[in-house]
C-alpha positions as CSV (number, residue, x, y, z in Angstrom):
1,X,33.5,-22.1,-125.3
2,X,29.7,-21.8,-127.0
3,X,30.6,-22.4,-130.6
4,X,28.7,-20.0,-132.7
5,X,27.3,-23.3,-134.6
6,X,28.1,-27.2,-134.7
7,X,25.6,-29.0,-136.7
8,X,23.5,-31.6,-134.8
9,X,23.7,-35.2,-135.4
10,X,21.2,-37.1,-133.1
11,X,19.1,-39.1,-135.7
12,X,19.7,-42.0,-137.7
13,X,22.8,-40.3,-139.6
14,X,25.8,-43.0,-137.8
15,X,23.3,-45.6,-138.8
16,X,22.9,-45.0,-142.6
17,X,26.1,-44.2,-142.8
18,X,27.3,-47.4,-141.4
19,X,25.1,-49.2,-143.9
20,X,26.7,-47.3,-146.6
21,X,30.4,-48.6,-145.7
22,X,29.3,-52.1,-145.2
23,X,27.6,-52.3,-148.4
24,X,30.5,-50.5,-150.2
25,X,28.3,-47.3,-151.4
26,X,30.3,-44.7,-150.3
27,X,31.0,-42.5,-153.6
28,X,28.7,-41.2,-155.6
29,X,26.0,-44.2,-156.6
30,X,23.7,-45.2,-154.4
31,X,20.3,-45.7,-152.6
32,X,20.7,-42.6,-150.2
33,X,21.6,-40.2,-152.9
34,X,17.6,-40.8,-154.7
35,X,16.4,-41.1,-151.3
36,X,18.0,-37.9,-150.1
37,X,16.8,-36.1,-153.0
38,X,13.2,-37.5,-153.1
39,X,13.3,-36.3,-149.7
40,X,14.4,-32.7,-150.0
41,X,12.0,-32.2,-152.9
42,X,8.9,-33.4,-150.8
43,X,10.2,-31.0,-148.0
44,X,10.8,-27.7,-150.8
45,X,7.3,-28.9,-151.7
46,X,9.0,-29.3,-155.4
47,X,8.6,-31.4,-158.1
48,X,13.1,-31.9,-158.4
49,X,15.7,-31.7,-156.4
50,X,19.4,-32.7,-157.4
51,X,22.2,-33.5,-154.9
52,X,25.7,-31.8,-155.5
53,X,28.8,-31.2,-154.0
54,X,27.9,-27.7,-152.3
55,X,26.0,-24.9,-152.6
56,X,28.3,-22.8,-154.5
57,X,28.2,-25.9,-157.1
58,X,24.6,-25.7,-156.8
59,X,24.3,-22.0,-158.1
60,X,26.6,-22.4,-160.5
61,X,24.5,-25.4,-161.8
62,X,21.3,-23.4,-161.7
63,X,22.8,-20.6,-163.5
64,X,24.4,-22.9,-166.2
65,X,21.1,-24.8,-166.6
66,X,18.7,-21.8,-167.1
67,X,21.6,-21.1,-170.2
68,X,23.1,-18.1,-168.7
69,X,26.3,-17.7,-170.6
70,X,29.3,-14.9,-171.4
71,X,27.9,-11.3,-171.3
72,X,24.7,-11.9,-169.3
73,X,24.0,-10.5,-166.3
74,X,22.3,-11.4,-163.3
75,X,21.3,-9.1,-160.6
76,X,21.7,-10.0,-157.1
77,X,22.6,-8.6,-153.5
78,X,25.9,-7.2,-152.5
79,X,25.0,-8.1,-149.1
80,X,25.4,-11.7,-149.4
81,X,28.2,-14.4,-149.1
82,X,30.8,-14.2,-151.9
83,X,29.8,-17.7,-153.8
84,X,26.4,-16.0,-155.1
85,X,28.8,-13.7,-156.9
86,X,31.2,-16.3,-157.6
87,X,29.0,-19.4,-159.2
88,X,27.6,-16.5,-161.9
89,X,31.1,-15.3,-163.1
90,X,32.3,-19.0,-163.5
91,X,29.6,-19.5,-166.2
92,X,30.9,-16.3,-167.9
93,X,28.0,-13.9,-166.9
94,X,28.4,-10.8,-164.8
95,X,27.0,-10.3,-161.5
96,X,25.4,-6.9,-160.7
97,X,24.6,-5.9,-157.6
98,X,21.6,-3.7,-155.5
99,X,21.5,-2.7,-151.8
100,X,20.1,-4.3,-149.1
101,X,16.3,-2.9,-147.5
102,X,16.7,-2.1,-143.6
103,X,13.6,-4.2,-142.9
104,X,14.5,-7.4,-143.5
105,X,18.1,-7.0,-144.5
106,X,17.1,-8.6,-147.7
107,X,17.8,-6.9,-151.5
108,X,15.9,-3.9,-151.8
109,X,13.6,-5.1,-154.3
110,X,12.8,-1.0,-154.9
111,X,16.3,-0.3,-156.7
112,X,15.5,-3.6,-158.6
113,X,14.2,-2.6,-161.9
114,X,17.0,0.7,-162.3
115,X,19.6,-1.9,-162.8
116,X,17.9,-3.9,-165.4
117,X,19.4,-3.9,-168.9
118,X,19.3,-5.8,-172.3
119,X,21.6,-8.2,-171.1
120,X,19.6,-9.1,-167.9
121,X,18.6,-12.3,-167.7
122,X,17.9,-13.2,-163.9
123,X,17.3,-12.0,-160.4
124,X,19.1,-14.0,-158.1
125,X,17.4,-13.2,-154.5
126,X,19.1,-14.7,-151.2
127,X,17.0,-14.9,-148.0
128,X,19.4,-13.8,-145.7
129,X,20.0,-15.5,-142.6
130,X,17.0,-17.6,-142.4
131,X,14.2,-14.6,-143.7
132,X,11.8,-14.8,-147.2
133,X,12.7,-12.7,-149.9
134,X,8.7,-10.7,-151.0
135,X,8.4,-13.2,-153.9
136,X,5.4,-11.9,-155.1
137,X,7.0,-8.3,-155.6
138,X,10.0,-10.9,-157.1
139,X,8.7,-12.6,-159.4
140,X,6.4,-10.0,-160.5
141,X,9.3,-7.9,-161.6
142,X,10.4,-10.7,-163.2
143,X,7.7,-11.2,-165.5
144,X,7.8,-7.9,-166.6
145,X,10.8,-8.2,-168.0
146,X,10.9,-11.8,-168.8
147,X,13.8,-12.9,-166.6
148,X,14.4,-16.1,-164.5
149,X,14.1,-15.9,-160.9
150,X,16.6,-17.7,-158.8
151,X,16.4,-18.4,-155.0
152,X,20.0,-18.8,-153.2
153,X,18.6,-20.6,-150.4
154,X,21.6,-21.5,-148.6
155,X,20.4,-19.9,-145.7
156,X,16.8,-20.5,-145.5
157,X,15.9,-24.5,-145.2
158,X,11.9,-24.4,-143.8
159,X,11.3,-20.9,-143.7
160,X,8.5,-20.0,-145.4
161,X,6.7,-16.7,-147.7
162,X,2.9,-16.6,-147.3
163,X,3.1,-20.2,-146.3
164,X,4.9,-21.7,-149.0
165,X,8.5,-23.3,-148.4
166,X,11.7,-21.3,-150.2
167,X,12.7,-23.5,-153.5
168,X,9.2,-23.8,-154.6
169,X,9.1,-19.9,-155.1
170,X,11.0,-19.2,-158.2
171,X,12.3,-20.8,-161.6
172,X,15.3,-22.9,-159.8
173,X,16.6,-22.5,-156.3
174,X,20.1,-23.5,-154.1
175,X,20.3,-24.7,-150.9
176,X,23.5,-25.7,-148.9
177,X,24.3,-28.4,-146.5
178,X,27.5,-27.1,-145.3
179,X,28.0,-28.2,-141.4
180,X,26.5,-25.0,-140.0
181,X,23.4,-25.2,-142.3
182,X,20.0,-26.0,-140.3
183,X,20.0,-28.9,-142.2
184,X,23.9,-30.5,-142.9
185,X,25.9,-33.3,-145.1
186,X,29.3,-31.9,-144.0
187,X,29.6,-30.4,-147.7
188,X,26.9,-30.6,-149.9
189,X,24.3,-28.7,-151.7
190,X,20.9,-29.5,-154.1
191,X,19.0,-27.7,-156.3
192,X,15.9,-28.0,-156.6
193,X,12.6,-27.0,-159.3
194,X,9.1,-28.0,-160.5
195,X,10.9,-27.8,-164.1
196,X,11.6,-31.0,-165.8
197,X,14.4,-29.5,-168.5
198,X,16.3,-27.5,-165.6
199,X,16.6,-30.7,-163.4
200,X,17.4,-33.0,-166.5
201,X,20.2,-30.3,-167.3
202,X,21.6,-29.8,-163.6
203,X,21.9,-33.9,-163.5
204,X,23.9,-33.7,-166.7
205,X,25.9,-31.5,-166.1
206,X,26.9,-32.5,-162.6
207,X,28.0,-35.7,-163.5
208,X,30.8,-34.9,-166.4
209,X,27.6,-34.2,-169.1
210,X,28.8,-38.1,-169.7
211,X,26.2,-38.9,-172.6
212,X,25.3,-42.0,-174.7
213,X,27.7,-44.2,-175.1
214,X,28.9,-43.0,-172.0
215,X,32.6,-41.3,-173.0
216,X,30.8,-39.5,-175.6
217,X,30.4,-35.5,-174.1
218,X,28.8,-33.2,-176.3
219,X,28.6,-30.7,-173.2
220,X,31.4,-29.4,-171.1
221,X,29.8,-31.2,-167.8
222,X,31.6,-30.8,-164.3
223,X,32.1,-33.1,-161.3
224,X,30.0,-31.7,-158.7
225,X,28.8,-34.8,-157.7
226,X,27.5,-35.8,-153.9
227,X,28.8,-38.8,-151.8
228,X,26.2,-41.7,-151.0
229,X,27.5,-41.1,-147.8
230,X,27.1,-37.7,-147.4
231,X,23.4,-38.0,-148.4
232,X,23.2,-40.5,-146.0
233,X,23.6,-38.0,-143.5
234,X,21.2,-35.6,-145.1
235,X,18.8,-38.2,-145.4
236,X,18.8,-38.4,-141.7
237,X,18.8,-34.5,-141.3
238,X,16.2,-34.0,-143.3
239,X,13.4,-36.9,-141.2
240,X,14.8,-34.3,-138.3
241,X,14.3,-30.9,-140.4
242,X,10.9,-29.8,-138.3
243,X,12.3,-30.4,-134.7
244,X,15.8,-28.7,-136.1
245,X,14.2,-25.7,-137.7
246,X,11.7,-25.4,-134.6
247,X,14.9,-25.2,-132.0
248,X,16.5,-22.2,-134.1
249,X,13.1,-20.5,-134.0
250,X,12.2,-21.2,-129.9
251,X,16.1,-20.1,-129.4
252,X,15.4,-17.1,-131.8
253,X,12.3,-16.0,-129.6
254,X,14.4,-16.4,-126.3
255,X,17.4,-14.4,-127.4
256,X,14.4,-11.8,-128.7
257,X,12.9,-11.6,-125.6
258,X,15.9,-11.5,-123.4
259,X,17.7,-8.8,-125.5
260,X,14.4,-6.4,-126.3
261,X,15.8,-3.9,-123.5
262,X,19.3,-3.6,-124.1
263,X,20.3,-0.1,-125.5
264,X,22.3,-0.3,-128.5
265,X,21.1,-3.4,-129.5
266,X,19.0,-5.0,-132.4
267,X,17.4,-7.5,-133.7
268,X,16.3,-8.9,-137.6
269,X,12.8,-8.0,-138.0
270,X,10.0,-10.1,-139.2
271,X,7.6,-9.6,-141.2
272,X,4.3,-10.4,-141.0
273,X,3.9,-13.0,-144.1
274,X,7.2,-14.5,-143.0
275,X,8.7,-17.6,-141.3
276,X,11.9,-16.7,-140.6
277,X,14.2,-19.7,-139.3
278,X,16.8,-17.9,-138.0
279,X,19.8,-19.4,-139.6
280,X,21.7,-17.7,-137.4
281,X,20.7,-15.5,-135.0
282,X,22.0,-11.9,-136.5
283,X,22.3,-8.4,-134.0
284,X,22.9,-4.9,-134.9
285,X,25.4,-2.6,-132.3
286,X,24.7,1.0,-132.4
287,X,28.5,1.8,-130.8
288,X,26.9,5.3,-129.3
289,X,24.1,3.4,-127.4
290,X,25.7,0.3,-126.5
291,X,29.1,2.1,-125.6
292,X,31.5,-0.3,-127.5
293,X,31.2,-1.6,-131.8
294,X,30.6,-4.2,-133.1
295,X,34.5,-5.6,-133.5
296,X,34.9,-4.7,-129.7
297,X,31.8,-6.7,-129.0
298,X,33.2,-9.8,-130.7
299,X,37.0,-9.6,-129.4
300,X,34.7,-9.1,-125.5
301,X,32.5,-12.2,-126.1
302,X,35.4,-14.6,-127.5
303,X,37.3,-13.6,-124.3
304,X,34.4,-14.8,-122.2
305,X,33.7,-17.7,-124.2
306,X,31.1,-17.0,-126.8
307,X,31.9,-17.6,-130.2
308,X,30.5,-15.1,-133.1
309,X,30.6,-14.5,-136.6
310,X,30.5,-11.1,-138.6
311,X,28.3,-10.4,-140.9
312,X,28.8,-10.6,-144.7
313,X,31.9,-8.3,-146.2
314,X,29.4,-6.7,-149.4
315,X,30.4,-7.4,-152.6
316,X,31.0,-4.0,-154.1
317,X,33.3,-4.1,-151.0
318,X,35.2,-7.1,-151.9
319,X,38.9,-6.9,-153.1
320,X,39.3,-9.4,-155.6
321,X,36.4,-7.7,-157.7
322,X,38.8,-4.1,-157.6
323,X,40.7,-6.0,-161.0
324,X,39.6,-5.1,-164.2
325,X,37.4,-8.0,-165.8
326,X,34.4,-7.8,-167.3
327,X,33.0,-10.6,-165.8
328,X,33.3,-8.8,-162.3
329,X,30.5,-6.4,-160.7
330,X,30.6,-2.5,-161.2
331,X,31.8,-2.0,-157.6
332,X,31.5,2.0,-158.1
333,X,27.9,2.3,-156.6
334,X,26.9,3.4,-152.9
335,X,25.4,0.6,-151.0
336,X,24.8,2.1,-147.3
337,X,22.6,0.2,-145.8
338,X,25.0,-3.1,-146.6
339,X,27.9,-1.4,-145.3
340,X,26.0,-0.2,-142.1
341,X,24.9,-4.5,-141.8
342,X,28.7,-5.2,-142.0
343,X,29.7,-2.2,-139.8
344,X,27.4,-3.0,-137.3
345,X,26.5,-7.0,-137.6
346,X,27.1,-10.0,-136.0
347,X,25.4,-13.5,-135.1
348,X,25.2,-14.7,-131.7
349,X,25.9,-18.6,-131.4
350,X,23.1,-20.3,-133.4
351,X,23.1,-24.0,-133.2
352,X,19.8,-26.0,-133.1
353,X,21.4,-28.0,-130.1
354,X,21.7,-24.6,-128.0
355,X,20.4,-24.6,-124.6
356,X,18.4,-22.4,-122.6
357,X,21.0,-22.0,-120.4
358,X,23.6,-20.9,-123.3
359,X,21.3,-18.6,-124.2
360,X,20.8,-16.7,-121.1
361,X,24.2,-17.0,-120.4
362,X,25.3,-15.1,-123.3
363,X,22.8,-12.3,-123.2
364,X,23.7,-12.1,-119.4
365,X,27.1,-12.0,-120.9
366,X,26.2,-9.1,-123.4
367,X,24.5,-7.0,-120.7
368,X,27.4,-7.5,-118.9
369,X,30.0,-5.6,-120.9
370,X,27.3,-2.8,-122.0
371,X,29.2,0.6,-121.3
């Protein structure tokens, strides 16, 4: 079996980890959680960055510290992975949602400004699978209408808009380190900015908002705290990130080149002022020219070995969102080019630790079952 992703652990990860349990810092103090974070912020090419427990923690501590509160909104994808939408309602706000742009699968910054209202106080952009979000076009937007930009980066670690590194490109930006994440802690997630009062207030509040003395909380503060041990592991990932992000890029440009010929199917563009890092490594399958969909793809490939993934279910799609709460996105809308993605998408195994071999083995696999 090719997995369609295992993270890769060939560093110094056993080692700092092995210091942590002999010196006893294996919760949430410790020398590997500043160093982890110091780290990641050099990387971002940021000012902060702040270790949590995921990246769904993450948003929702971006969100909190920017003040977003009960009857905001923020606008966001629909094509994206349900903890965007999630991390907003928990602070009370209400997510509302725009469809994706063929080009680069990305929110269709176009239909943008149409869903703006009084009570918008963010765009919340995701790079999806591993490709830039047109900042410029962004943030410009956003200053328009005075709004906060936020980056859910979860997908994106290295890749790049105009040659600056996601995280650096808006108000406050999420990343997670979940084990199938270019760079991994198991669990784990950061944010990270260049602004001091957003970092002081994601610190607080990840730790219990414990103030001075120390059982004294004049914030409701949550435990979304990191292990020393888990950013022991990142620590490791991220002296690593170049040679990681590299291998999903070289195995991004071999799948590319070995599937450019096969009827039927498609690849995520790139454009020009991008560095996508291929997160995963996402296809489209046109059923008429390939002569099977996308669900018989995947039930085909598993038999023969190959492990994939579906793309993301859109929000305005998902059931728990049918209820009546208005802290829930209008689902009402038409979204086709996200349901088209979900109809039709799928990523091949992804891992940075993929061979050449694997590779050609699953396109050869792919050509294979063409009809």
């Amino acid at each position: 079996m090719i997995p369609v992703c295992e993270p890769t652990l060939e560093g110094n990860e056993l080692m700092y980890v092995t210091d942590c349990i002999k010196t006893g810092w294996i919760s949430s103090s410790g020398k590997y959680i500043v160093d982890f974070e110091n780290a990641f912020a050099k990387f971002c090419g940021v000012k902060h960055a702040v270790a949590c427990s995921n990246g769904t923690t993450a948003i929702h501590l971006a969100v909190e510290a920017l003040g977003i509160k009960e009857g905001d909104e923020v606008i966001m994808p629909t094509f994206t992975m349900i903890a965007t939408a999630n991390a907003v309602i928990y602070a009370g706000a209400k997510p509302v949602l725009v469809d994706s742009e063929k080009e680069t699968w990305n929110m269709d910054i176009s239909k943008i400004e149409e869903k703006i209202t009084p009570r918008t106080k963010a765009i919340m952009v995701m790079h999806t699978y591993g490709h830039p979000v047109d900042m410029d076009e962004i943030n410009k937007i956003a200053k328009k209408h005075n709004l906060f930009v936020i980056e859910d980066a979860a997908e994106s670690h290295g890749a790049e808009y105009k040659g600056k590194r996601t995280g650096g490109l808006s108000d406050v930006a999420c990343f997670s380190f979940f084990a199938n994440k270019i760079i991994t802690t198991g669990e784990g997630g950061m944010v990270v900015t260049n602004d001091d009062k957003i970092a002081e207030k994601a610190k607080l509040l990840r730790n219990h908002a414990f103030g001075i003395p120390r059982f004294i909380h004049t914030e409701l503060g949550f435990n979304y705290r990191l292990t020393n041990m888990q950013a022991a592991i990142g620590l490791a990932q991220v002296e690593r990130a170049d040679y990681l992000i590299n291998k999903r890029i070289q195995n991004a440009k071999l799948y590319t080149s070995l599937l450019k010929d096969v009827p039927g199917i498609s690849s995520q563009p790139q454009k020009e002022w991008a560095k996508n890092v291929y997160w995963m490594y996402g296809i489209l399958v046109d059923k008429n020219k390939f002569g099977m969909s996308k669900d018989e793809l995947m039930k085909a490939l598993m038999e023969k070995g190959v492990e994939t993934r579906s793309f993301f279910y859109p929000m305005h799609k998902q059931p728990v969102y049918f209820a009546k709460d208005e802290r829930f996105p209008d689902v009402t809308g038409k979204y086709p080019v996200s349901e088209k993605l979900f109809e039709e998408g799928l990523y091949l195994p992804s891992s940075s630790s993929l061979t050449e071999e694997q590779i050609k083995k699953i396109v050869d696999t792919i050509k294979s079952l063409k009809r």
